[in-house]
DRENDO-1510 file (C-alpha; in Angstrom, 1 decimal, always signed):
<recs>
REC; n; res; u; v; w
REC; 1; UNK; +0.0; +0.0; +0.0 .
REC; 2; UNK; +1.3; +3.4; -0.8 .
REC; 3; UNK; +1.7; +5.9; +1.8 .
REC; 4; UNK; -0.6; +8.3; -0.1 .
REC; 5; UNK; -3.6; +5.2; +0.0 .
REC; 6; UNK; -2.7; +5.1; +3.9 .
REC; 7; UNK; -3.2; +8.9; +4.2 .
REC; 8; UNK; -6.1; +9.0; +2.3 .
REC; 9; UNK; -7.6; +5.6; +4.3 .
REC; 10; UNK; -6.6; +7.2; +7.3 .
REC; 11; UNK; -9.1; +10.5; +6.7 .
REC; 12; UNK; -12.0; +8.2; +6.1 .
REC; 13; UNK; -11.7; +6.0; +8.9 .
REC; 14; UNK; -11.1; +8.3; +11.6 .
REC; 15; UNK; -15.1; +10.1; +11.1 .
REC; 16; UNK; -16.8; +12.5; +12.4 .
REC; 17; UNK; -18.8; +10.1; +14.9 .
REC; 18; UNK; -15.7; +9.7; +16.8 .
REC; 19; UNK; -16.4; +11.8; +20.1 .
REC; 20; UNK; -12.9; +12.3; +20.1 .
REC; 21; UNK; -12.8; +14.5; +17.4 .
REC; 22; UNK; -14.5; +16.9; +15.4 .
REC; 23; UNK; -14.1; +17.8; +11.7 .
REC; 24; UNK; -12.4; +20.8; +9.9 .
REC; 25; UNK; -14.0; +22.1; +6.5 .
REC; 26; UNK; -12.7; +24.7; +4.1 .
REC; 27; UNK; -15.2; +24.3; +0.9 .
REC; 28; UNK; -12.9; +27.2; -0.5 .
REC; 29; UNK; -9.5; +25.2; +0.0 .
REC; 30; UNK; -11.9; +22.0; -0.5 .
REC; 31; UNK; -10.0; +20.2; +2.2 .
REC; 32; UNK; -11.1; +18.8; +5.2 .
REC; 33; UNK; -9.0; +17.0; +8.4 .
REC; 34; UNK; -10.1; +15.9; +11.4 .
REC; 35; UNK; -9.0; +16.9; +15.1 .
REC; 36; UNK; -9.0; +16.0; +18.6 .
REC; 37; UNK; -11.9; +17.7; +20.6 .
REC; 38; UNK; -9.9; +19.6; +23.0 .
REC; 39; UNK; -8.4; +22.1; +20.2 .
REC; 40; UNK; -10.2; +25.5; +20.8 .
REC; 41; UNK; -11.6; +26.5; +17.6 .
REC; 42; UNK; -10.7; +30.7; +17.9 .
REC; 43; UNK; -12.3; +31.9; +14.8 .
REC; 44; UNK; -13.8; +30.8; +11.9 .
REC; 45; UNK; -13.2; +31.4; +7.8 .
REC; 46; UNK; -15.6; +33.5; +5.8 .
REC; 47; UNK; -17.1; +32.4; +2.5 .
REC; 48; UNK; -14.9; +34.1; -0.7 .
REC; 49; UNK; -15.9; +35.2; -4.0 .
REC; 50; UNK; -16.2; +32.8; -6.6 .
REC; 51; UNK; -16.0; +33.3; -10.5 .
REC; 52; UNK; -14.5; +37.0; -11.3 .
REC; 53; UNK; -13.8; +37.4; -7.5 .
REC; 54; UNK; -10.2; +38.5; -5.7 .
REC; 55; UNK; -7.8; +36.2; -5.2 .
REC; 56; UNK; -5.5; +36.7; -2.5 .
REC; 57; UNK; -2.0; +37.9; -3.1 .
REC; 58; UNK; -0.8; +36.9; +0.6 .
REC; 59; UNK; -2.2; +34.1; +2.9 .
REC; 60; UNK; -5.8; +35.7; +2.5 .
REC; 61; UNK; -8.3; +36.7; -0.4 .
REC; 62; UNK; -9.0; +39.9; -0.8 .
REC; 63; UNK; -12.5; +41.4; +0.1 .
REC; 64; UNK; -14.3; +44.4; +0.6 .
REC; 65; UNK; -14.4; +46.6; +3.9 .
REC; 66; UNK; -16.3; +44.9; +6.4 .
REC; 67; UNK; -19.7; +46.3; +7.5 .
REC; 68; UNK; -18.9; +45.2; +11.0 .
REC; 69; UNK; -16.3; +43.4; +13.1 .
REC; 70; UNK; -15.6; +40.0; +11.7 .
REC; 71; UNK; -13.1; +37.5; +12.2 .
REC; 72; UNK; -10.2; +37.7; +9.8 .
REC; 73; UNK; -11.7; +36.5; +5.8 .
REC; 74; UNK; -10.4; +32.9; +5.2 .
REC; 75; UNK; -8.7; +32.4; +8.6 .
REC; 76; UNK; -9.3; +29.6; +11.4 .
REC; 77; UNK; -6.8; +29.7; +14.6 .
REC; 78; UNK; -6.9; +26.7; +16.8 .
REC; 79; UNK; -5.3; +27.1; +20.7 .
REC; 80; UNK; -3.5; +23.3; +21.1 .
REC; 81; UNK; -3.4; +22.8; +24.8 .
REC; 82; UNK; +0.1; +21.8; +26.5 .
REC; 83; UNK; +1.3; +18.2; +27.3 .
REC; 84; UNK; +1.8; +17.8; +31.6 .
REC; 85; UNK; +0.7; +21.5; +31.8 .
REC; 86; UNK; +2.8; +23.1; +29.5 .
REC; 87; UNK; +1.6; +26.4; +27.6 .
REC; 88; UNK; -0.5; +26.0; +24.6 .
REC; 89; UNK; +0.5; +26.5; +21.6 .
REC; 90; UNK; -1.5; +28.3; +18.4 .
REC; 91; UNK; -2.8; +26.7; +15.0 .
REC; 92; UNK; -3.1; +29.1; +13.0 .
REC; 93; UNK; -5.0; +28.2; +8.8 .
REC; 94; UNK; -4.9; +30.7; +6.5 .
REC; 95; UNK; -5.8; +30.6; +2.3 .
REC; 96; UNK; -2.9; +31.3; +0.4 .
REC; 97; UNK; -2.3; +32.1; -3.1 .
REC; 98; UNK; +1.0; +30.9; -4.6 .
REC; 99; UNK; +2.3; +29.9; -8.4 .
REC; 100; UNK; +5.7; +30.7; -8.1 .
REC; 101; UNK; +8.4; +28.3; -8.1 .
REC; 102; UNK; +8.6; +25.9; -4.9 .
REC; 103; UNK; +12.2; +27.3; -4.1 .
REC; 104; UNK; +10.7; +31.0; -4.6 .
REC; 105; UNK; +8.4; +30.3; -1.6 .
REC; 106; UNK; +11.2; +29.0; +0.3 .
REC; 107; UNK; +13.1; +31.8; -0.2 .
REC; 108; UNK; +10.1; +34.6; +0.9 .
REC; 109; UNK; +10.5; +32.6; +4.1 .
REC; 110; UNK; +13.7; +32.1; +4.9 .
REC; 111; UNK; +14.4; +36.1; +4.1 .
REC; 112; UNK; +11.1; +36.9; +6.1 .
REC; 113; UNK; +12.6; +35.1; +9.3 .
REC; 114; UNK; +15.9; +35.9; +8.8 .
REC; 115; UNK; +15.1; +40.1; +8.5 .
REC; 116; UNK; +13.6; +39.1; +11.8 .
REC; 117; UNK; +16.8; +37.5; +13.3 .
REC; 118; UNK; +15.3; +34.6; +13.8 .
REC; 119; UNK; +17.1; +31.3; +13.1 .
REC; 120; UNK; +15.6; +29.6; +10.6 .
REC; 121; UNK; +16.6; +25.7; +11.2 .
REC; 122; UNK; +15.3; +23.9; +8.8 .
REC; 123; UNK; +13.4; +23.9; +5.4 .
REC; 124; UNK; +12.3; +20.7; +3.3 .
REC; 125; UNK; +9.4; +19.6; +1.6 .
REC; 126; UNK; +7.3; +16.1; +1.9 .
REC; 127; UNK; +4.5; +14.8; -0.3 .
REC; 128; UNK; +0.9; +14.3; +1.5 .
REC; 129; UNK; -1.6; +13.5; -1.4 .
REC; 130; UNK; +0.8; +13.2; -3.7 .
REC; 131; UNK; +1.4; +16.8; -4.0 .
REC; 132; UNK; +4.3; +18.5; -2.0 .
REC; 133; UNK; +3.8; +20.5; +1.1 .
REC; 134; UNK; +7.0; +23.3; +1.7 .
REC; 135; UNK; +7.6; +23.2; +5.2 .
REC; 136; UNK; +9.8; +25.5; +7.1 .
REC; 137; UNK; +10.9; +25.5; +11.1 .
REC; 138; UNK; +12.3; +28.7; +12.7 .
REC; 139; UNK; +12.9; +29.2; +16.2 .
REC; 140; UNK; +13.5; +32.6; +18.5 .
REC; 141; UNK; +12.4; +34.0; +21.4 .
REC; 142; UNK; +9.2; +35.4; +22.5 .
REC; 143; UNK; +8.5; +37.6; +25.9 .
REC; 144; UNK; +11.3; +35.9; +27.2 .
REC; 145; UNK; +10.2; +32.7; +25.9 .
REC; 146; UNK; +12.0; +29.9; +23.6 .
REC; 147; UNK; +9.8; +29.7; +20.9 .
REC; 148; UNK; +9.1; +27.5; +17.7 .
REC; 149; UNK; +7.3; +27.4; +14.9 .
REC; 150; UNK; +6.6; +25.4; +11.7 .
REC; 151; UNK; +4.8; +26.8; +8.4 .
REC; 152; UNK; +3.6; +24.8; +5.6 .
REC; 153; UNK; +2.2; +25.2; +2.1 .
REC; 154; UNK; +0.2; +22.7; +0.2 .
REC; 155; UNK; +1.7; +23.1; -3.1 .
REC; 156; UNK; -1.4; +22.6; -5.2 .
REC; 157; UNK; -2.8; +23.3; -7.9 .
REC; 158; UNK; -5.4; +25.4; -6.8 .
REC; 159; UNK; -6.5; +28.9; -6.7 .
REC; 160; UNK; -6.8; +28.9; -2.4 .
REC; 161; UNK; -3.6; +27.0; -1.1 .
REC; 162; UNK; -3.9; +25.6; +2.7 .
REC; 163; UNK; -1.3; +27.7; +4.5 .
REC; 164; UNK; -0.7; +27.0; +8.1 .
REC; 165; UNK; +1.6; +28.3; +11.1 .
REC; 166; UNK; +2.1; +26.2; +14.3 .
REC; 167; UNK; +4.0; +28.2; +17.1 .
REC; 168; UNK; +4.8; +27.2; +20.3 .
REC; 169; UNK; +6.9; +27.0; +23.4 .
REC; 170; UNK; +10.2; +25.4; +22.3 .
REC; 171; UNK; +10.1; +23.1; +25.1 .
REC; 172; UNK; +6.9; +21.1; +24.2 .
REC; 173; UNK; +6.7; +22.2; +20.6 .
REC; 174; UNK; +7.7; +18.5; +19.3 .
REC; 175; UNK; +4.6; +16.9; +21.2 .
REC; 176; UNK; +2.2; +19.7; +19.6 .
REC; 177; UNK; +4.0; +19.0; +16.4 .
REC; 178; UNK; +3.4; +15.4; +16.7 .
REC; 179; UNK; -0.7; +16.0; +17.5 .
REC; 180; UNK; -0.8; +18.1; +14.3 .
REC; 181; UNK; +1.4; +15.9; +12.5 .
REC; 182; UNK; -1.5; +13.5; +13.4 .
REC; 183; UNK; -3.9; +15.6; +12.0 .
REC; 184; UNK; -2.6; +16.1; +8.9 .
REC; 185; UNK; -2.5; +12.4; +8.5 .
REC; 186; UNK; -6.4; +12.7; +8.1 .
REC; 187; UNK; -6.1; +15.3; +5.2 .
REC; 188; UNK; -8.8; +15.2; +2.4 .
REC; 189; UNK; -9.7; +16.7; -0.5 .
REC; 190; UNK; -13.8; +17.6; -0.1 .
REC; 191; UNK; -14.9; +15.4; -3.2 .
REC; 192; UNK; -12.6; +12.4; -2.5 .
REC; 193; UNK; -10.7; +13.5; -5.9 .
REC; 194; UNK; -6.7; +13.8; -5.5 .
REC; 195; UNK; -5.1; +17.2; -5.6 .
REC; 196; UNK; -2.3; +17.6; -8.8 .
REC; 197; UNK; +0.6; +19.7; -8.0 .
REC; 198; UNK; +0.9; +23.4; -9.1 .
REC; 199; UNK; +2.8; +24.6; -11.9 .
REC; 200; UNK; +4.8; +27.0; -11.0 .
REC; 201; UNK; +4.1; +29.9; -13.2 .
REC; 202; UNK; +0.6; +28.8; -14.0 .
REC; 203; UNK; -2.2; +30.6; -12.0 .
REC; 204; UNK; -4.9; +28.9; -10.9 .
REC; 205; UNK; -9.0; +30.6; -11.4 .
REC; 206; UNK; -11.5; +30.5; -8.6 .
REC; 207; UNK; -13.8; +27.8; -9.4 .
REC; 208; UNK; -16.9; +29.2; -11.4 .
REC; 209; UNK; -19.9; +31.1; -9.5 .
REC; 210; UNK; -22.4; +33.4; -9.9 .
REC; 211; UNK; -21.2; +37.0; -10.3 .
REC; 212; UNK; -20.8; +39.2; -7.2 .
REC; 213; UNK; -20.3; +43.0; -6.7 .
REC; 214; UNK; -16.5; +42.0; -6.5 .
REC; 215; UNK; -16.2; +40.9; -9.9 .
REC; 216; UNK; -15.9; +44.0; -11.3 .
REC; 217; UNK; -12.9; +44.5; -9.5 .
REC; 218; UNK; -9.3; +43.2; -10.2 .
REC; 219; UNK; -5.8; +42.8; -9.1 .
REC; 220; UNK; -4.0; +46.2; -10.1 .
REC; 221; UNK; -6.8; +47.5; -12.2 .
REC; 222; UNK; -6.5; +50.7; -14.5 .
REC; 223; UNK; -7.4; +54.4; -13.4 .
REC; 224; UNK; -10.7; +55.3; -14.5 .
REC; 225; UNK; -10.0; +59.1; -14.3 .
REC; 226; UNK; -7.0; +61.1; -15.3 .
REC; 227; UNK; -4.4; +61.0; -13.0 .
REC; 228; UNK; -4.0; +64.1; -10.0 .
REC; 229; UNK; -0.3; +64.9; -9.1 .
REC; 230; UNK; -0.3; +65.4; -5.1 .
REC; 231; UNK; +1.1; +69.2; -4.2 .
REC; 232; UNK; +4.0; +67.6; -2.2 .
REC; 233; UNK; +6.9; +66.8; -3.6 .
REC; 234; UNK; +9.6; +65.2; -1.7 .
REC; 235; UNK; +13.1; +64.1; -2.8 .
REC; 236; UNK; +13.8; +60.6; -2.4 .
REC; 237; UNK; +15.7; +57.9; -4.6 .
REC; 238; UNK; +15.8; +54.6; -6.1 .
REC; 239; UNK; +19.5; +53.5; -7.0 .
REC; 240; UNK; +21.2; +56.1; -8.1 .
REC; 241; UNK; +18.2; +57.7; -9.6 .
REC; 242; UNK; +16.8; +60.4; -8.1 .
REC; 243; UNK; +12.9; +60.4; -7.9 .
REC; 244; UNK; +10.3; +62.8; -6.3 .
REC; 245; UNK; +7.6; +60.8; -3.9 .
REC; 246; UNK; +4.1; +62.9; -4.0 .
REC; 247; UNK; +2.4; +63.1; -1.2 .
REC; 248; UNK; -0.7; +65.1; +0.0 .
REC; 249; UNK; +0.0; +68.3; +2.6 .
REC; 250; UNK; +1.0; +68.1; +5.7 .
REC; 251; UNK; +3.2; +65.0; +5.1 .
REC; 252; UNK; +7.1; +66.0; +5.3 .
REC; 253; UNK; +9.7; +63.8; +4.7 .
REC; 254; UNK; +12.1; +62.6; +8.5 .
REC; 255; UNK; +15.0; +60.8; +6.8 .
REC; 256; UNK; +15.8; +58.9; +3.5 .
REC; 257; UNK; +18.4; +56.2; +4.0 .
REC; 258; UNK; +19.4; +54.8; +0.4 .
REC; 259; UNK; +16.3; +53.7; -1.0 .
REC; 260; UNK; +14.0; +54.1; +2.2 .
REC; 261; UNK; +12.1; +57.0; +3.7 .
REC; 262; UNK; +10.8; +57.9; +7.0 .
REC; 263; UNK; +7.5; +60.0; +6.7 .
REC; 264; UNK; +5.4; +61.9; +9.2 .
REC; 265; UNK; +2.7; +63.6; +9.4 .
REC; 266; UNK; +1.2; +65.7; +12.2 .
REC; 267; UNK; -1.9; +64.1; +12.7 .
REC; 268; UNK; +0.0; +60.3; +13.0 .
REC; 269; UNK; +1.7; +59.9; +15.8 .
REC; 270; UNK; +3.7; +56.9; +14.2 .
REC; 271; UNK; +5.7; +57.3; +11.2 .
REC; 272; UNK; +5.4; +56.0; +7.7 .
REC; 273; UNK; +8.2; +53.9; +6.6 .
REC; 274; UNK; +8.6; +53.5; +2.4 .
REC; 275; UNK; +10.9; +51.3; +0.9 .
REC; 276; UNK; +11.3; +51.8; -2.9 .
REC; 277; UNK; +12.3; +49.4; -6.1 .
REC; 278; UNK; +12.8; +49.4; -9.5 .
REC; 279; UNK; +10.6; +46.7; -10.8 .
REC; 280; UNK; +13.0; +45.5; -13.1 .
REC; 281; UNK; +16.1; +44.6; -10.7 .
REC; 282; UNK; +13.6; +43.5; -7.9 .
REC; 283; UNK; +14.2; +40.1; -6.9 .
REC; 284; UNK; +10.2; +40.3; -5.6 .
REC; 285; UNK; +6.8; +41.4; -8.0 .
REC; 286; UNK; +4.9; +43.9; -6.3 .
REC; 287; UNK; +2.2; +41.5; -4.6 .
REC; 288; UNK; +5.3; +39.2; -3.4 .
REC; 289; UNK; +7.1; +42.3; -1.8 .
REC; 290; UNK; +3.5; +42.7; +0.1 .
REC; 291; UNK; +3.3; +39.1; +1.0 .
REC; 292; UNK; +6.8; +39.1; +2.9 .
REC; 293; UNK; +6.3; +42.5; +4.5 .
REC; 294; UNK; +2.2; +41.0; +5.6 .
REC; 295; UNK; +3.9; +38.2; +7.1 .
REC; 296; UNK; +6.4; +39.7; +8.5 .
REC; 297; UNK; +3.5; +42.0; +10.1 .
REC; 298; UNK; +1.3; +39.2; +11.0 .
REC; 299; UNK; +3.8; +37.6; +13.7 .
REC; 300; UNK; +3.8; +40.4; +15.9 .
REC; 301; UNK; +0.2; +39.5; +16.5 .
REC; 302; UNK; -1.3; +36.9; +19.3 .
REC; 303; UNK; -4.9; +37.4; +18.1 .
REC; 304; UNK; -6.4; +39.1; +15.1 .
REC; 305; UNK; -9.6; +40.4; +15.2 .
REC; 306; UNK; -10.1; +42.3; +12.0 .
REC; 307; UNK; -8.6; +42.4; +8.6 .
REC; 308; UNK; -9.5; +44.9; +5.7 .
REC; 309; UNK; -8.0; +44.4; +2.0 .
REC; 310; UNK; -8.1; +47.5; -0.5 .
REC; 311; UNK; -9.4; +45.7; -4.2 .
REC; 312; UNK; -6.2; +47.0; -5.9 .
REC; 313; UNK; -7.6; +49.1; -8.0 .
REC; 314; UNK; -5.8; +52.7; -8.9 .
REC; 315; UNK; -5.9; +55.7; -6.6 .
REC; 316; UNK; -6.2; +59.2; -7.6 .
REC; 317; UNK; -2.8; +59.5; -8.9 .
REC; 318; UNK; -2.8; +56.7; -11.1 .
REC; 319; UNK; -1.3; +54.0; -9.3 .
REC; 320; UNK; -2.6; +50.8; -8.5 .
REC; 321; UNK; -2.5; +50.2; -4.9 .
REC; 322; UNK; -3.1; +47.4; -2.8 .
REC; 323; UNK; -3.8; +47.5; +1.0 .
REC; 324; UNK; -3.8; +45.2; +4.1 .
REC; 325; UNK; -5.4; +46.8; +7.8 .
REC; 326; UNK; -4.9; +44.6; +10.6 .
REC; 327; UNK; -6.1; +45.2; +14.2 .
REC; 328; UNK; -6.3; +42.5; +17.6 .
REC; 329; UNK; -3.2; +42.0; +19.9 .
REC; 330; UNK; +0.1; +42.0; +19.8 .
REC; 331; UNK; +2.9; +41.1; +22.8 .
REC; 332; UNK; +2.3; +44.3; +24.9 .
REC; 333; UNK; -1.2; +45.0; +23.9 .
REC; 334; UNK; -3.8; +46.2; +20.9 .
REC; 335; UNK; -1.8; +46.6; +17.8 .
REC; 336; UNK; -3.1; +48.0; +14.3 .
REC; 337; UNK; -1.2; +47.7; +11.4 .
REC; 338; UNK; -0.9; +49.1; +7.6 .
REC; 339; UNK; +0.9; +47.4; +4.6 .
REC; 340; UNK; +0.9; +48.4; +1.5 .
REC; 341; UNK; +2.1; +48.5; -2.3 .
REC; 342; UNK; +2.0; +51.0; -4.5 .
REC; 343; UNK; +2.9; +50.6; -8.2 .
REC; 344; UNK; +4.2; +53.8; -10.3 .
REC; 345; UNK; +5.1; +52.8; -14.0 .
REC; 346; UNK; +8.9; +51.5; -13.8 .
REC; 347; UNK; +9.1; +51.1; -10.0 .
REC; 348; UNK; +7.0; +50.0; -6.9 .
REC; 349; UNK; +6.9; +51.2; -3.3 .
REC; 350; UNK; +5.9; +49.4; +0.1 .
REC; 351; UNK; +4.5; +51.7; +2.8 .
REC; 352; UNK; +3.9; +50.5; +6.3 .
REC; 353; UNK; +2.5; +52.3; +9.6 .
REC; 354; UNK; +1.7; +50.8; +12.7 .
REC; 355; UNK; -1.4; +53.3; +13.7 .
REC; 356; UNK; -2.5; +54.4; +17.1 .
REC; 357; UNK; -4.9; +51.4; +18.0 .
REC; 358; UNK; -8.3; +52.3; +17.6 .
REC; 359; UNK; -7.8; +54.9; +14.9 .
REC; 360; UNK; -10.4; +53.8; +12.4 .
REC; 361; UNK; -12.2; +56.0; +15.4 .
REC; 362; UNK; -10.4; +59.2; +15.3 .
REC; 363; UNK; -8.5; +61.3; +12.1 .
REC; 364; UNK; -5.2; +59.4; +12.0 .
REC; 365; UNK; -7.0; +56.3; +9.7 .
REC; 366; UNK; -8.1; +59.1; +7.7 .
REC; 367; UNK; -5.4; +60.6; +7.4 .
REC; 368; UNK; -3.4; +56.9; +6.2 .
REC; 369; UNK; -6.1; +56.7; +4.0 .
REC; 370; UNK; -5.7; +59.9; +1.8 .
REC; 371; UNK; -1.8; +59.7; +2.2 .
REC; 372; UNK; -2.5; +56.0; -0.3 .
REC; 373; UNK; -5.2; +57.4; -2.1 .
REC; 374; UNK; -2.9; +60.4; -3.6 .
REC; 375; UNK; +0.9; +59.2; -3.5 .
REC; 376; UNK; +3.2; +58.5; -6.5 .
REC; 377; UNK; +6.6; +58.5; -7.6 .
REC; 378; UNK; +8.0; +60.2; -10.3 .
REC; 379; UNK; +11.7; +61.0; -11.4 .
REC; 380; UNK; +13.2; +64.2; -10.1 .
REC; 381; UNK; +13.4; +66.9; -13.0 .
</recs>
C-alpha cells in the first residue's frame, strides 16, 4: 500500500462520529482534516468570492471593507493545549495564493525570518496526497520565551492553497507537532478526488460562481479618471536615480536612507516607513514584496480580530494600490497595522504604519487613508 492510499484511508476511517474528534472544512480550500476535541476553535473562515472574485496575493483573499467586526476572511486559529501543563501553543490556517516556483516560496521565508533574526533551522518539503507541502521551522524568542514554529504550504494546484503556522513554546513544541502531524494524517480533499501539483508559473481561477459586486474588480486594475499629481513633492531615490515621492499636505519627509524614507505627518503619531524598487532589478513582484512585508507584520500578532483588503484598483494618482489593515493583539497589547504597495510605472513602493490602536475612530486612519489614495513617484526633473 502506498503511503498516499494510507493517508487518504486514514481521513475516512477516523469520522466525524468519533467523540474524540470533530471535523475541519474549508469548501474554499476543499479540504477537510479531522481533530482532537480539546483544540479550541478561535475563529472561523468567511465564505470568498467565486468566478471574477479576488484572489488573494498573501495568505488571505482579498474582500471588501467589512460592514462590521468580523473574524479575519479565510482564517481559522486553533489554541493546542500543552502536554503535563505546558503552555499552549496556536494553529493558526490561513488561504494562500501561490504559483511561483517551490524554491521561490522558500526563499520569501527564509528572508522573512531571517530580517527578523530569527534562526531559521530547517526547510524541506514532503508529499501528502501526492502533491508536495514546503515546510519551514524557525525558532526565537518570545517575551522571554524559547519559541518555535513550523509553516507549511500545500503546493497545489489550486486557486486557495492551505497555508498553516504552528507556534509554540520550544520546550513542548515536538509533542504539539506530533498531534498536528496526526492531523494532517487525516487530510482530504472535499470530493474524495486527488489534488495535482501546481505549476509554477501557472495561475490557478476561482472555481466558477455566480457574479458578485467583486467581480468588477481586479488585481492592479487601470485608473478610471485622469491621474491628479499630489502638491508635495519630496526628494527621495531609487538606486542612483533620483525620484520625487508625492504626497498630499502636511506629510514631510524625516529621513531617507538609500532607498528608504521615514514620513510623518502631524496628525499620526507613528511614522510612515517607504521602501522603494525598481521593478526590473527586484528580486520580488509587487504582490510578493507585500506578502513578505504581511507576514512579517502578522507575527507580531497573538490574536487578530479584524482584517480589511483594498481591491487593488488605482488611486487618484494613477497607481494601482493594494492595502492590508490589521487590528487585535500583539505582545504588549492592541496593535493595528498598515501594509501596502503602490505601483508607479517602472518602479513600486511598500509603505507601512503601525497606527494608534483604535484609529479607524479618530483622524489618523483618515489621514493613512488619503496619504495611499494620492501618492506617486516620479523621477526628479
Amino acid at each position: 500500500m502506498t503511503a498516499l492510499a494510507v493517508l487518504v484511508m486514514a481521513g475516512r476511517h477516523q469520522t466525524p462520529q468519533d467523540p474524540a474528534v470533530q471535523t475541519f472544512t474549508d469548501p474554499a480550500l476543499g479540504l477537510s482534516f479531522t481533530h482532537p476535541t480539546t483544540w479550541t476553535r478561535v475563529a472561523e473562515p468567511t465564505p470568498v468570492a467565486q468566478s471574477g472574485g479576488k484572489k488573494p496575493i498573501i495568505p488571505n483573499p482579498f474582500k471588501k471593507k467589512p460592514a462590521a467586526k468580523k473574524p479575519e476572511e479565510g482564517t481559522v486559529t486553533f489554541s493546542i493545549p500543552g502536554v503535563n501543563g505546558a503552555a499552549p501553543s496556536e494553529l493558526t490556517i490561513v488561504r494562500a495564493s501561490f504559483s511561483g516556483a517551490p524554491e521561490k516560496w522558500q526563499q520569501i521565508q527564509a528572508d522573512a525570518n531571517k530580517n527578523q533574526r530569527r534562526e531559521v533551522e530547517r526547510q524541506w518539503q514532503q508529499e501528502i496526497l501526492g502533491v508536495p507541502l514546503l515546510l519551514t521551522r524557525i525558532a526565537y524568542t518570545k517575551e522571554g520565551t524559547a519559541t518555535t514554529a513550523l509553516t507549511g504550504l500545500l503546493y497545489n494546484a489550486a486557486a486557495y492553497k492551505l497555508l498553516f503556522r504552528l507556534t509554540g513554546p520550544a520546550a513542548s513544541f515536538d509533542a504539539a507537532q506530533f498531534e498536528f502531524t496526526k492531523a494532517m494524517e487525516t487530510l482530504r480533499t472535499t470530493d474524495d478526488s486527488l489534488p495535482k501539483t501546481q505549476e509554477p508559473g501557472k495561475e490557478v481561477a476561482p472555481p466558477a460562481g455566480p457574479p458578485t459586486p467583486e467581480s468588477k474588480h481586479t488585481l492592479f486594475g487601470k485608473p478610471k479618471n485622469p491621474p491628479v499629481v499630489a502638491p508635495v513633492a519630496l526628494a527621495v531615490s531609487v538606486g542612483d536615480k533620483k525620484m520625487q515621492l508625492r504626497v498630499p499636505l502636511g506629510w514631510t519627509l524625516e529621513k531617507v536612507e538609500g532607498d528608504s524614507a521615514t514620513l510623518r505627518n502631524k496628525d499620526v503619531k507613528t511614522p510612515v516607513t517607504v521602501k522603494l524598487y525598481l521593478s526590473a532589478t527586484s528580486a520580488n513582484r509587487p504582490t510578493e514584496a507585500l506578502m513578505t512585508a504581511a507576514n512579517t507584520t502578522f507575527d507580531e500578532y497573538k490574536t487578530i480580530a479584524l482584517r480589511e483588503d483594498t481591491p487593488g484598483t488605482a488611486n487618484k494618482a494613477g497607481n494601482p494600490m493594494l492595502a492590508i489593515w490589521r487590528k487585535g493583539e500583539g505582545a504588549n497589547g492592541p496593535l493595528e497595522t498598515l501594509d501596502a504597495v503602490v505601483v508607479a510605472g517602472d518602479y513600486f513602493f511598500l509603505l507601512t504604519c503601525r497606527p494608534t490602536p483604535g484609529s479607524e475612530k479618530t483622524s489618523e486612519r483618515k489621514t493613512l487613508q488619503t496619504l495611499l489614495d494620492n501618492v506617486g513617484l516620479e523621477p526628479a526633473p
